[in-house]
C-alpha positions in Angstrom: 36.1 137.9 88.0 36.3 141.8 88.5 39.3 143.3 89.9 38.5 145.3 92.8 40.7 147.7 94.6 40.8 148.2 98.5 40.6 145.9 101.2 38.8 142.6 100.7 38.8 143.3 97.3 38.6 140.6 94.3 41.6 140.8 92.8 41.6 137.8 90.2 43.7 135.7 91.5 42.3 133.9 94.6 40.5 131.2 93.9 43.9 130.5 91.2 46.6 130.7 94.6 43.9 128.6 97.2 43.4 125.7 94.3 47.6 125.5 93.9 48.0 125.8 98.0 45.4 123.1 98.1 47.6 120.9 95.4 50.6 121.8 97.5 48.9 120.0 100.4 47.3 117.5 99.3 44.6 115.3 101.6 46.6 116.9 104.7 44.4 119.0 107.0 45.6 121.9 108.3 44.2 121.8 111.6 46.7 120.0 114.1 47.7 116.4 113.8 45.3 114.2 115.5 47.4 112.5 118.6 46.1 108.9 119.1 45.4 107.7 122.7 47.2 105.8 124.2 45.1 104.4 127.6 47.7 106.0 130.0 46.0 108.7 132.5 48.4 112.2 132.4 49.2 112.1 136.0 50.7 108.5 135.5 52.7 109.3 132.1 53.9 112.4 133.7 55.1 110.9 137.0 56.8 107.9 134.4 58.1 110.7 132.2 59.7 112.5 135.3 61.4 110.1 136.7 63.1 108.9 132.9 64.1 112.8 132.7 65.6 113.0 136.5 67.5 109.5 135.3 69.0 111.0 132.1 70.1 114.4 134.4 71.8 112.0 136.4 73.1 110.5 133.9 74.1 113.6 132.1 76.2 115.0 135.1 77.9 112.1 135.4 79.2 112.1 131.5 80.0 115.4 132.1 82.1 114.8 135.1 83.9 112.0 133.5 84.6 114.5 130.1 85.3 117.7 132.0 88.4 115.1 133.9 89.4 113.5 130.3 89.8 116.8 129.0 92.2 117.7 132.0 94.3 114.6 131.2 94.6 116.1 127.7 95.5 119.3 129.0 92.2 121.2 127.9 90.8 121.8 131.3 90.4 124.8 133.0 
């Protein structure tokens, strides 16, 4: 291969640094990872996944509250 200067130029080394990043990668594309179906229409699993998150806010307040008042007892609150 002949050296080339400027852009888009041959420098030598190409096909050398795409054959070790394709070694690198092995049988993984490099497109994004295929995501499997799972049956469930979006609206559903979104109105499912909602409600879980709304649950775990709930749930978070209320650790919070109970830390927040530990902490006072230990004479770390503000």
């Amino acid at each position: 291969m002949s050296a080339k200067n400027g852009n888009g130029g041959n420098l030598g080394f190409e096909k050398k640094l795409w054959g070790m990043a394709d070694k690198m990668r092995g049988h993984m594309d490099v497109g994004a990872e295929e995501v499997e179906d799972d049956g469930i229409p979006f609206e559903e699993k979104m109105e499912k996944l909602t409600a879980e998150l709304y649950e775990q806010f709930e749930k978070a307040d209320q650790l919070e509250t109970t830390i927040k008042r530990n902490l006072e007892v230990l004479g770390f609150g503000k």
